[in-house]
Backbone as CSV, one residue per row, in Angstrom:
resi,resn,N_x,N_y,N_z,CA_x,CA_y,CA_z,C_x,C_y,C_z
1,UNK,-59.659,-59.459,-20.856,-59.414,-59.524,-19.413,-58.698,-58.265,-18.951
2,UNK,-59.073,-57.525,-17.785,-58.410,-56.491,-17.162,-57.254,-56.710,-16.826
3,UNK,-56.329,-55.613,-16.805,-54.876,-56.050,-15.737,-54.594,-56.330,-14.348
4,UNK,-54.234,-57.320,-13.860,-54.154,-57.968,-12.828,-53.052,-56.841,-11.502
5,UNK,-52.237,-56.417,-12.416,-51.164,-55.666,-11.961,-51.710,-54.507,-10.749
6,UNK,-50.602,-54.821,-9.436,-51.205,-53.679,-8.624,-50.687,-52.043,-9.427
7,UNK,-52.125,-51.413,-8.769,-52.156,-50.302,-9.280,-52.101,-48.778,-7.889
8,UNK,-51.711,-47.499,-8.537,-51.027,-46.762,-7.276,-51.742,-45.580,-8.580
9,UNK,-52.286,-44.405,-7.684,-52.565,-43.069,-7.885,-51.521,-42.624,-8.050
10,UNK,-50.841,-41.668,-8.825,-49.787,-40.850,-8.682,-50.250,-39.426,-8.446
11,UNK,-50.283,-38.535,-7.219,-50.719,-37.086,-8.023,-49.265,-36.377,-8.385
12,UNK,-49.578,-36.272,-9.714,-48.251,-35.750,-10.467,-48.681,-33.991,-10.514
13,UNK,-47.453,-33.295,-10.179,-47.936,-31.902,-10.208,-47.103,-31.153,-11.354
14,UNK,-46.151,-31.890,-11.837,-45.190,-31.475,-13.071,-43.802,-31.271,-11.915
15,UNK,-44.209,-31.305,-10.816,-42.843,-30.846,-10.597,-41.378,-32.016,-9.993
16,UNK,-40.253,-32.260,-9.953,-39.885,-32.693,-9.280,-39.949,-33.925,-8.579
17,UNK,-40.534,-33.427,-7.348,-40.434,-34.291,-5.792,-41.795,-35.127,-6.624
18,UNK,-42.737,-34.538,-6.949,-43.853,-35.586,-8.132,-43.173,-36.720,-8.931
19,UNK,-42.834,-36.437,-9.805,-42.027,-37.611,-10.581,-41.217,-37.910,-9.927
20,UNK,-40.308,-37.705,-8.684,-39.757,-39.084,-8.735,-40.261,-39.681,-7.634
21,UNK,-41.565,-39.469,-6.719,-42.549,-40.317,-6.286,-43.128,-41.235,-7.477
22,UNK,-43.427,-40.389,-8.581,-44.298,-41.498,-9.373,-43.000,-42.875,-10.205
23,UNK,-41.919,-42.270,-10.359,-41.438,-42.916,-10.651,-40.612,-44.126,-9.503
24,UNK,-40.909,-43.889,-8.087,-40.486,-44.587,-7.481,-42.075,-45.826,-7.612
25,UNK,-43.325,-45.263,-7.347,-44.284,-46.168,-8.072,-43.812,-47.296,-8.840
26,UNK,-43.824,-46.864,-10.323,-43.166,-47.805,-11.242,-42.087,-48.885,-10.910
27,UNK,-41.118,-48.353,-10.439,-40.068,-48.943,-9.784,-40.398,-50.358,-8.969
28,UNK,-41.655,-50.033,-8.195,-42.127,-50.846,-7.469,-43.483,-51.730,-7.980
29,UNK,-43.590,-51.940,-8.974,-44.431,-52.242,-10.023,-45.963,-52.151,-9.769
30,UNK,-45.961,-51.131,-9.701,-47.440,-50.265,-9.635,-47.633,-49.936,-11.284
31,UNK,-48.962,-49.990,-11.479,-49.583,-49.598,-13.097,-50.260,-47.846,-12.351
32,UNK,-48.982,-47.064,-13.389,-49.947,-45.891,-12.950,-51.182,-45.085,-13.169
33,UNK,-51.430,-44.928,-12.216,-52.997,-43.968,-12.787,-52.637,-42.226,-11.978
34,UNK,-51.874,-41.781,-13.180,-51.851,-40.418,-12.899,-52.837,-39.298,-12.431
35,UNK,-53.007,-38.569,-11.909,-53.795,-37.377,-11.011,-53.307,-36.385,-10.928
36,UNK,-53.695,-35.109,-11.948,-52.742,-33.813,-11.547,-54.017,-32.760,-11.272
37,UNK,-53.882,-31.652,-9.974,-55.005,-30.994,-9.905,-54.358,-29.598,-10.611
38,UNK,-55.686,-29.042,-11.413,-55.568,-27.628,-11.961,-56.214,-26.570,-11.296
39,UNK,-55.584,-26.327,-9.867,-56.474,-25.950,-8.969,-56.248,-23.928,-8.857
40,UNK,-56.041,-23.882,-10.242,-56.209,-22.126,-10.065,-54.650,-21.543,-9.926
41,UNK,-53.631,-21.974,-9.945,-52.408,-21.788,-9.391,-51.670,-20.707,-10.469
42,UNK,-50.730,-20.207,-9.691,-50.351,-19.224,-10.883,-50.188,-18.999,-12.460
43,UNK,-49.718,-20.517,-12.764,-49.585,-20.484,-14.163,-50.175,-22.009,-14.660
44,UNK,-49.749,-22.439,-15.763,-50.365,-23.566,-16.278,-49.069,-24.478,-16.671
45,UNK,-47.125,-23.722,-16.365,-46.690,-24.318,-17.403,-46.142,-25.824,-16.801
46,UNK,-46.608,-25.940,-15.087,-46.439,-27.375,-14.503,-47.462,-28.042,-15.081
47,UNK,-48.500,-27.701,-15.585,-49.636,-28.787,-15.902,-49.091,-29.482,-17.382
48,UNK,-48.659,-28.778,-18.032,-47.645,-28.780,-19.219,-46.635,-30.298,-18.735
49,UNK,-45.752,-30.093,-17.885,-44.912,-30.717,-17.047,-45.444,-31.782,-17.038
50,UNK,-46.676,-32.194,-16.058,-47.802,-33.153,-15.800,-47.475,-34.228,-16.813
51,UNK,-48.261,-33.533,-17.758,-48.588,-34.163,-18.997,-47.475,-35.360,-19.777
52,UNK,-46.517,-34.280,-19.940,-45.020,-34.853,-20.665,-44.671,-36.317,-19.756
53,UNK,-44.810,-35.539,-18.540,-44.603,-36.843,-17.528,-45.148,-38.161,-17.625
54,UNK,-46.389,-37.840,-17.708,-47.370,-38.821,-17.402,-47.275,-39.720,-18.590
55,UNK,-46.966,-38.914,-19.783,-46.726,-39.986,-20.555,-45.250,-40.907,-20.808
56,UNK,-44.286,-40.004,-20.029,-42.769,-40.645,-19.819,-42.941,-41.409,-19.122
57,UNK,-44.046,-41.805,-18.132,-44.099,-43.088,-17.169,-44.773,-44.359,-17.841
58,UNK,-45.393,-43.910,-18.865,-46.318,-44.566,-19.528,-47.771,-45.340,-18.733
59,UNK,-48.040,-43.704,-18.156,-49.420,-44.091,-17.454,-50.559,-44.484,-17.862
60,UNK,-51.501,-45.599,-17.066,-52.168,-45.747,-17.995,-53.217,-44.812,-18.221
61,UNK,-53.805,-44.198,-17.301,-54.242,-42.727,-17.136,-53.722,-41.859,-16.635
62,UNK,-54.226,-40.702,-17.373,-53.792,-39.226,-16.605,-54.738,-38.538,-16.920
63,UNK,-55.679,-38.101,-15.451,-56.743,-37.417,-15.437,-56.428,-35.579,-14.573
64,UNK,-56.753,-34.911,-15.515,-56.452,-33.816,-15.496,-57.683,-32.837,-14.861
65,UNK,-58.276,-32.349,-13.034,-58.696,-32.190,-12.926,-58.813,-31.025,-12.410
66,UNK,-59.984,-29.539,-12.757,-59.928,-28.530,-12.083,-60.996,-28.729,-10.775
67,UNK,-60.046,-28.119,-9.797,-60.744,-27.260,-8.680,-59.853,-26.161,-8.553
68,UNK,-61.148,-24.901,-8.334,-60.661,-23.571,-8.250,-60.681,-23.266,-7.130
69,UNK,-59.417,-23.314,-6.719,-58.686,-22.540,-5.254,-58.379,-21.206,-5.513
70,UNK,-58.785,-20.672,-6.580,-59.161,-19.296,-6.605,-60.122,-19.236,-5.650
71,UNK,-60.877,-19.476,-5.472,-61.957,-19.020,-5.189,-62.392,-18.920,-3.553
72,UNK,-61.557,-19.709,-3.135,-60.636,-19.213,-1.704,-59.584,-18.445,-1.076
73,UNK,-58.752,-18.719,-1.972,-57.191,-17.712,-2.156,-56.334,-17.848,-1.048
74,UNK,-55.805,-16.958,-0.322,-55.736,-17.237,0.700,-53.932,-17.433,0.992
75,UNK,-53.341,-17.626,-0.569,-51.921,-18.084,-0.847,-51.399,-17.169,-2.034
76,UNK,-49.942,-17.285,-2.201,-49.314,-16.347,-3.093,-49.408,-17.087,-4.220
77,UNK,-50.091,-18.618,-4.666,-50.102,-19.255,-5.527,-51.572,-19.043,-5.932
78,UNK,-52.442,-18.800,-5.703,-53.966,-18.667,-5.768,-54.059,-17.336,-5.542
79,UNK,-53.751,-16.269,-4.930,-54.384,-14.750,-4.660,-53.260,-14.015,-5.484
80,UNK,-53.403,-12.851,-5.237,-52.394,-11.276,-5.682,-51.679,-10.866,-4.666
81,UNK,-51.060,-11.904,-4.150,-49.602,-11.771,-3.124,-48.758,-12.248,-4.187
82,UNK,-47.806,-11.480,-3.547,-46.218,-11.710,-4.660,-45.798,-12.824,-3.758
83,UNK,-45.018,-13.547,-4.845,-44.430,-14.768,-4.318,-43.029,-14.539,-4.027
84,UNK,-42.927,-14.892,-2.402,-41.592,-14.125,-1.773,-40.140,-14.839,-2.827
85,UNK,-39.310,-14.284,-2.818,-37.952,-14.198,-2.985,-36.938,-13.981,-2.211
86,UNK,-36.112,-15.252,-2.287,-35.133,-15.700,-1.173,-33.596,-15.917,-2.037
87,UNK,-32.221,-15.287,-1.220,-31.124,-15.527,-2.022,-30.801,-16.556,-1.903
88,UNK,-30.692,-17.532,-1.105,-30.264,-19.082,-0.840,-31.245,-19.711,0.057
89,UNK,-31.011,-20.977,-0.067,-31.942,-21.762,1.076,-31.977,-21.949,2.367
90,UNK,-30.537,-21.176,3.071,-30.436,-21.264,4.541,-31.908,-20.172,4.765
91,UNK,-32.273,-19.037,3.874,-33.310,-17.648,3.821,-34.550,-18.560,4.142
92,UNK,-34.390,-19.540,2.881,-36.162,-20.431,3.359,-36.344,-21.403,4.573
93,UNK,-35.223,-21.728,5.123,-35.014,-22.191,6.181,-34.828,-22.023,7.518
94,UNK,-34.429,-20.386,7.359,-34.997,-19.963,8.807,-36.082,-19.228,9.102
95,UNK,-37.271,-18.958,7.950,-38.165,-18.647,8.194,-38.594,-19.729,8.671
96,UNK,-39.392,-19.536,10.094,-40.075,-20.039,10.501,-41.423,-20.256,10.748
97,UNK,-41.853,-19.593,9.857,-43.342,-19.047,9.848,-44.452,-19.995,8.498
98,UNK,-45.092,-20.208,8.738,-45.691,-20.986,7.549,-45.761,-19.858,5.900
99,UNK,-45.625,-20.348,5.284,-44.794,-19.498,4.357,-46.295,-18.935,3.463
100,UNK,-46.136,-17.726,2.874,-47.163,-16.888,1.592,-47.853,-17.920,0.596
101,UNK,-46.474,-18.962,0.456,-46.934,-20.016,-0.333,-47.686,-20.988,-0.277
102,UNK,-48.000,-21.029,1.040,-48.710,-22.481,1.804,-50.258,-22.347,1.155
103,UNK,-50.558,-23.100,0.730,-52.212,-22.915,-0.233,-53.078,-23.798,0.646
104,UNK,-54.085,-23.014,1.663,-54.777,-23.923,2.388,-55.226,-24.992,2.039
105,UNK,-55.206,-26.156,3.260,-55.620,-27.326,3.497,-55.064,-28.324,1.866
106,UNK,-54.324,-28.183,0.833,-54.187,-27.998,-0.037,-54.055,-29.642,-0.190
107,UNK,-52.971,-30.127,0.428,-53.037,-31.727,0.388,-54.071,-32.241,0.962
108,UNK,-54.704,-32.063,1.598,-55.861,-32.447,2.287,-56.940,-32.947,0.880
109,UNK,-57.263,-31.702,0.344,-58.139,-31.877,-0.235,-57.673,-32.359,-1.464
110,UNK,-56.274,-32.514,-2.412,-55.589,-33.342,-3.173,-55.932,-34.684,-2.888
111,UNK,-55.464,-35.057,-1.595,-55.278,-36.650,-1.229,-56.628,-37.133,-1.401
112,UNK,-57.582,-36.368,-0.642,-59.348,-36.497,-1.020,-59.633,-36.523,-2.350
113,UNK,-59.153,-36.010,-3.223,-59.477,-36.673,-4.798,-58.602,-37.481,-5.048
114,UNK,-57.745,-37.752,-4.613,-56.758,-38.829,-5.282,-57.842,-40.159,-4.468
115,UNK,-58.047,-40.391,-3.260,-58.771,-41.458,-2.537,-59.901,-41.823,-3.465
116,UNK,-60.525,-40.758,-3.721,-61.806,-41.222,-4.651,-61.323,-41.885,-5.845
117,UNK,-60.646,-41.098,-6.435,-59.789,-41.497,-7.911,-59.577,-43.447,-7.396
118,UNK,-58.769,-43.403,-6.345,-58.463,-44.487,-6.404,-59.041,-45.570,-5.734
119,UNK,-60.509,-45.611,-5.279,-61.536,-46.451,-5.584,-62.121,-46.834,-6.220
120,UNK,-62.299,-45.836,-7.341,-63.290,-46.252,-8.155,-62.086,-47.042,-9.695
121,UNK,-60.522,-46.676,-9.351,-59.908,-47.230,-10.550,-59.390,-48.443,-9.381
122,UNK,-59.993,-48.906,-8.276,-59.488,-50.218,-8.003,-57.799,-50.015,-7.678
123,UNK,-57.334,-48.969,-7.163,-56.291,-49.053,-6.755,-55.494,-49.404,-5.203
124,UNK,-54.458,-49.350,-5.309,-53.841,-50.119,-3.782,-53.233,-49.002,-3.050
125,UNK,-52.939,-48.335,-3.721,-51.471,-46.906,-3.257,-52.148,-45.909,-3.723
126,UNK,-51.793,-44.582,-3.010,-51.494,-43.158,-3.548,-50.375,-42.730,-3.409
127,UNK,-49.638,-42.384,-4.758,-48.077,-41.622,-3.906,-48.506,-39.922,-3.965
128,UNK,-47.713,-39.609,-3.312,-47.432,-37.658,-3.313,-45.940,-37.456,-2.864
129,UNK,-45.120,-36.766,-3.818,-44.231,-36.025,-3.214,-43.673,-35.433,-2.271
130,UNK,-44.265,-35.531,-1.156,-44.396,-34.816,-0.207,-42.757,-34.795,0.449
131,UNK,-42.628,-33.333,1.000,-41.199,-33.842,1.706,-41.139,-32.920,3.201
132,UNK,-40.947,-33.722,4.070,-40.188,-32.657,5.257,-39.268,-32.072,5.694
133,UNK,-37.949,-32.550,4.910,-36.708,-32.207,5.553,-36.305,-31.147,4.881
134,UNK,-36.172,-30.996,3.219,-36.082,-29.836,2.355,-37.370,-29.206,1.907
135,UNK,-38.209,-28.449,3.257,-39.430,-27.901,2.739,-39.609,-26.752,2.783
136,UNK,-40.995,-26.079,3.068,-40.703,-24.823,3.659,-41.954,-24.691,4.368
137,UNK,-41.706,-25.020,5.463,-42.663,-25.425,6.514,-44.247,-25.773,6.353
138,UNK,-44.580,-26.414,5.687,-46.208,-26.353,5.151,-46.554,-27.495,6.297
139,UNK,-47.961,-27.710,7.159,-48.168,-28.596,8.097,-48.690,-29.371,7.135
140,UNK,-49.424,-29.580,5.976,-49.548,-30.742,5.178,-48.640,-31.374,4.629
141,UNK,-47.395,-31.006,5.353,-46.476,-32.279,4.840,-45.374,-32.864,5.825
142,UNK,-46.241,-33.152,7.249,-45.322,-33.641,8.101,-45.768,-34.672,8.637
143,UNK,-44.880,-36.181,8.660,-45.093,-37.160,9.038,-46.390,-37.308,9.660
144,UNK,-46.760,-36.675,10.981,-48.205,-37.376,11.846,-49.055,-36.240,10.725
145,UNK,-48.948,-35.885,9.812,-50.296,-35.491,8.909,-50.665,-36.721,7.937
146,UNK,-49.718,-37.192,7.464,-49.631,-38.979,6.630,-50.386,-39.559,7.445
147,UNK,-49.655,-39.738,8.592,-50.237,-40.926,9.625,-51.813,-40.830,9.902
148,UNK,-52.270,-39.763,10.060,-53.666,-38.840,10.030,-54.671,-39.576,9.305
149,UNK,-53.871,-38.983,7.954,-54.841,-39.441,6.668,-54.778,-40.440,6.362
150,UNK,-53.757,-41.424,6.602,-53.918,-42.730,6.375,-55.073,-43.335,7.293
151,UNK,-55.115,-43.207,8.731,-56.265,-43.137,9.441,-58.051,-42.908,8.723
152,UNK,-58.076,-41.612,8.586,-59.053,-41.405,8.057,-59.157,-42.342,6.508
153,UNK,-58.391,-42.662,5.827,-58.350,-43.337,4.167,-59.085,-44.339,4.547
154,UNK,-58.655,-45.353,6.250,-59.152,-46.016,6.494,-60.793,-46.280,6.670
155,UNK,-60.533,-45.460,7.701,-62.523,-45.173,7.953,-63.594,-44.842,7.156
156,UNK,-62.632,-44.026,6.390,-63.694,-42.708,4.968,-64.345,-43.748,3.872
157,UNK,-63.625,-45.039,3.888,-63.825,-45.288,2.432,-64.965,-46.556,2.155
158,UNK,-65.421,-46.969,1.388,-65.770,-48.358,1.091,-64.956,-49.702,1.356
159,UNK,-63.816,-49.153,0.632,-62.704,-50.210,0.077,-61.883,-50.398,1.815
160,UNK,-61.943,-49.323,2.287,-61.726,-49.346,3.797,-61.954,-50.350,4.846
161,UNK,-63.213,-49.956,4.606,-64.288,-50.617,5.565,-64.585,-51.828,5.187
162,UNK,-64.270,-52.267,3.559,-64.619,-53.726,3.326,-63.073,-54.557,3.756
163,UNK,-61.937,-53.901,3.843,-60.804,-54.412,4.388,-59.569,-54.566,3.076
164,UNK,-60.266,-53.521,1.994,-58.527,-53.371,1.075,-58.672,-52.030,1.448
165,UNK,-57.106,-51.527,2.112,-56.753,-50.401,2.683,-55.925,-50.092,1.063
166,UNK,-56.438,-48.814,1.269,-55.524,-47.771,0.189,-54.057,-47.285,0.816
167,UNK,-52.906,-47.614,0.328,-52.223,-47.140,1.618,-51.433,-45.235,1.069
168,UNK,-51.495,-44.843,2.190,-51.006,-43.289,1.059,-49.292,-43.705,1.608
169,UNK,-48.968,-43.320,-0.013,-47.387,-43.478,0.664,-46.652,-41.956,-0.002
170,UNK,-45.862,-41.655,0.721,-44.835,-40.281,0.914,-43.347,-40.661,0.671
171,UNK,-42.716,-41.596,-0.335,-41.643,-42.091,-0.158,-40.558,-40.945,-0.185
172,UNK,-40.723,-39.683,-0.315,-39.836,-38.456,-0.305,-39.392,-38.093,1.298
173,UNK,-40.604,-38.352,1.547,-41.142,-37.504,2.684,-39.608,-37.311,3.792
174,UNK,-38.507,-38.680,4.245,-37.840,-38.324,4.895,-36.431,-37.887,4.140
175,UNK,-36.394,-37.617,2.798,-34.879,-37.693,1.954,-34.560,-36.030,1.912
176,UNK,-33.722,-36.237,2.008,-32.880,-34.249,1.603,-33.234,-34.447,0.336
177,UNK,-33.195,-32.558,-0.625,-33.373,-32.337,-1.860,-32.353,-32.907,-2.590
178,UNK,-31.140,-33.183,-1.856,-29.873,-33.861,-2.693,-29.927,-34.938,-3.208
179,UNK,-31.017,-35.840,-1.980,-31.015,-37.506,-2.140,-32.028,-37.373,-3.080
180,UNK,-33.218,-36.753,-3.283,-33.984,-36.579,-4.221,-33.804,-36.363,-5.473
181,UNK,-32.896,-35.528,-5.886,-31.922,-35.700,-7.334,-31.692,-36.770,-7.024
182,UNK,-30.526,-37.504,-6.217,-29.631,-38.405,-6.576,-31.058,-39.756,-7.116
183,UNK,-31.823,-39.938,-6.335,-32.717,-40.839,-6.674,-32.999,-40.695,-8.112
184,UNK,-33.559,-39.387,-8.598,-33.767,-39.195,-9.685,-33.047,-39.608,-10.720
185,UNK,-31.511,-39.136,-10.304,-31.016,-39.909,-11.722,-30.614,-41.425,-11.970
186,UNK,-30.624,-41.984,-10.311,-30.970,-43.661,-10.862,-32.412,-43.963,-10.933
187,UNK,-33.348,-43.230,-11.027,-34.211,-43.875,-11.843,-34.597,-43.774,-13.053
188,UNK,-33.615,-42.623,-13.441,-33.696,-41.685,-14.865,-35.251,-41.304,-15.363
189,UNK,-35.112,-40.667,-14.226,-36.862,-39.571,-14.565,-36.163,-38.182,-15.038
190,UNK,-36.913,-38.291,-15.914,-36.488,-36.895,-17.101,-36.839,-36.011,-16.522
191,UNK,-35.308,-35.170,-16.066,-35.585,-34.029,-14.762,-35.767,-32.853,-16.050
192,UNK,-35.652,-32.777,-16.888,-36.016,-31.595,-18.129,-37.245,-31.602,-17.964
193,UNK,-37.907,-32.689,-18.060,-39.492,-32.133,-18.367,-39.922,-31.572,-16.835
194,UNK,-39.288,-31.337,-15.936,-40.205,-31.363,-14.623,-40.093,-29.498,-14.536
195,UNK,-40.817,-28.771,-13.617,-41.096,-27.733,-13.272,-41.568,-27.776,-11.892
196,UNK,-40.538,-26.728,-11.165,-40.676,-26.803,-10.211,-40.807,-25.156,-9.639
197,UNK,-40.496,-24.587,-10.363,-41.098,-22.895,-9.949,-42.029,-22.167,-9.758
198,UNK,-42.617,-21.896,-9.007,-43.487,-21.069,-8.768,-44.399,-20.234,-9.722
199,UNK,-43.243,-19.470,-10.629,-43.868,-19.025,-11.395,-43.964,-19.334,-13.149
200,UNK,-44.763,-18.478,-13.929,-44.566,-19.484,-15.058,-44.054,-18.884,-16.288
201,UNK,-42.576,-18.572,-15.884,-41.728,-17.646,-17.344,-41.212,-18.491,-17.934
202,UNK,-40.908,-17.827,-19.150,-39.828,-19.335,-19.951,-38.710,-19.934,-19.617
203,UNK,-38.112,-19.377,-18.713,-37.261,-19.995,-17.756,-37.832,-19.801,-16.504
204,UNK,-37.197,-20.992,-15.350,-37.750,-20.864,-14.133,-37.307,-19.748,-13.316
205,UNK,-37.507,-18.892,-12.275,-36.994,-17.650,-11.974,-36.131,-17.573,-11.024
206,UNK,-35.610,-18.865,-10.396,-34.694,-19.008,-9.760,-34.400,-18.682,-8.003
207,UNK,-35.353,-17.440,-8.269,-35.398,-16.998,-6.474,-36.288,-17.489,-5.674
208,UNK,-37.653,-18.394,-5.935,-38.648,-18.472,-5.467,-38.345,-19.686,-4.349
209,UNK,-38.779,-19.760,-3.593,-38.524,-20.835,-2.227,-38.062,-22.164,-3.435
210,UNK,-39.392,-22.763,-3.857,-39.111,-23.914,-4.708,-38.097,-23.982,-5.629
211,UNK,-37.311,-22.773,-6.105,-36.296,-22.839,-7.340,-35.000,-22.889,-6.269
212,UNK,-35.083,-22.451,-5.183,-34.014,-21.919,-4.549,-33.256,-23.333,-3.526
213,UNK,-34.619,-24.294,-3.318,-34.293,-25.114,-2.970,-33.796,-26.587,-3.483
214,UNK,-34.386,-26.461,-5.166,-34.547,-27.814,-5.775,-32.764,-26.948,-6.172
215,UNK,-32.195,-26.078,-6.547,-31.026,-25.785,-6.732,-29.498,-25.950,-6.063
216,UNK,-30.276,-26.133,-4.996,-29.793,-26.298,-3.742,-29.041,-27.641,-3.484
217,UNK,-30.085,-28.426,-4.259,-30.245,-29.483,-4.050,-29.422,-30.459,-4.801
218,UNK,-29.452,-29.840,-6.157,-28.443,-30.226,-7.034,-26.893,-29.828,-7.082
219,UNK,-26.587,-28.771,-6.579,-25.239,-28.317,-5.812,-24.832,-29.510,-5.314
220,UNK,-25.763,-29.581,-3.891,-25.314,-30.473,-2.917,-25.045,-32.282,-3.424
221,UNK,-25.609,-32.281,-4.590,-25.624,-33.646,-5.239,-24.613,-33.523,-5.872
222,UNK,-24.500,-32.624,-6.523,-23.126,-32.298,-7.201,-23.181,-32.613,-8.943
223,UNK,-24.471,-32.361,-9.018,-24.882,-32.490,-10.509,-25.623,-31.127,-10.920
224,UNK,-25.586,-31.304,-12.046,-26.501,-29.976,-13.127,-28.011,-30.322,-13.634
225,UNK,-28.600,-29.625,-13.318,-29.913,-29.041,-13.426,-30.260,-28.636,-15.052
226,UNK,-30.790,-29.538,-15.418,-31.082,-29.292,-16.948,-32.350,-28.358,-17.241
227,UNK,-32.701,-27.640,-15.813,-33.498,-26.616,-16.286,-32.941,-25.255,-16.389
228,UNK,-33.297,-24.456,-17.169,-32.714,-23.394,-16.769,-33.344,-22.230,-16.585
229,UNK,-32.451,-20.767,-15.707,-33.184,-20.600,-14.476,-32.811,-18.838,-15.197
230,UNK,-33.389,-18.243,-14.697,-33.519,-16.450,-15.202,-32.706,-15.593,-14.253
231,UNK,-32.400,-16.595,-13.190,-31.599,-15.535,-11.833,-30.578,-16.364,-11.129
232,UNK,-29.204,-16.147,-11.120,-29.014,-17.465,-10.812,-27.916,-17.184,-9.634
């Protein structure tokens, strides 16, 4: 007999604000079915991340899929733009400009494989990491873009239209990077295995929007960061 247990997509990216969406999943007794995309991005050592994860949740899958966003570019994570460097996070925060890093339509077309993913594995949920308050301005990650796609999840699908709604959930989406640690360590998601830098040295590099902010973050929590960082 199959498992009865509701089930939730996770797209796990190795980093962070990922696990402890997926682990807020679990929490809420979802059977996970992990989703990480290998979509061309600077390095490989979050997919690494992914992995470790996926099995610290004890998913029951983790499907590891390429699309090449090379092949659009368009971002400092996909093209031969340098990935800016910032001394603190007030720097990523008053740019106001959609940032080098922003990788077109990028959740868009994530959430679109996670939807499929999670029809055909019979699922109820998609989580994503997503956050607005500690970001750096990306429009795929602001509240009426959820609301959007939850819309469309509706209409787009089979499972839709026959009346089990997939629901996409963003449980990050309104928490500071602080509350995001703090969550983390009551749910004790193994912030070692996660990667959250940009780039992919043996230590994380510390200046990059994402290092500058998840650092930030842990200050403000008032805990230590068991990763360690090349610039500090």
């Amino acid at each position: 007999m199959g498992s009865t247990k509701k089930r939730a997509v996770c797209l796990l990216s190795g980093g962070m604000d990922s696990a402890v969406a997926a682990y807020i999943a679990k929490r809420e007794g979802y059977e996970i079915y992990a989703l990480t995309i290998d979509y061309g991005q600077r390095h490989a050592r979050e997919l690494a991340s992914a992995r470790r994860l996926a099995r610290s949740l004890g998913a029951r899958e983790h499907k590891v899929m390429l699309i090449n966003l090379r092949a659009i570019g368009g971002s400092a994570l996909t093209d031969s733009i340098k990935v800016p460097e910032r001394k603190n996070a007030k720097d990523v925060k008053a740019n106001h400009e959609i940032p080098l890093t922003y990788v077109p339509a990028r959740n868009t077309i994530f959430l679109s494989i996670a939807l499929a993913y999670a029809e055909t594995a019979k699922a109820d949920a998609i989580y994503i990491g997503a956050n607005h308050i500690d970001y750096s301005g990306y429009p795929d990650c602001r509240p009426e873009y959820f609301h959007a796609f939850q819309k469309l999840a509706d209409l787009a699908t089979k499972t839709g239209v026959e009346g089990h709604r997939i629901f996409i959930r963003a449980p990050l989406l309104r928490m500071s990077k602080s509350d995001i640690v703090k969550k983390a360590i009551e749910l004790k998601v193994p912030l070692e295995l996660t990667w959250s830098c940009y780039q992919g040295g043996r230590k994380a590099c510390g200046v990059c929007d994402s290092c500058v902010l998840r650092r930030q973050g842990f200050k403000e929590a008032g805990l230590a960061d068991p990763v360690e960082y090349e610039r500090t």
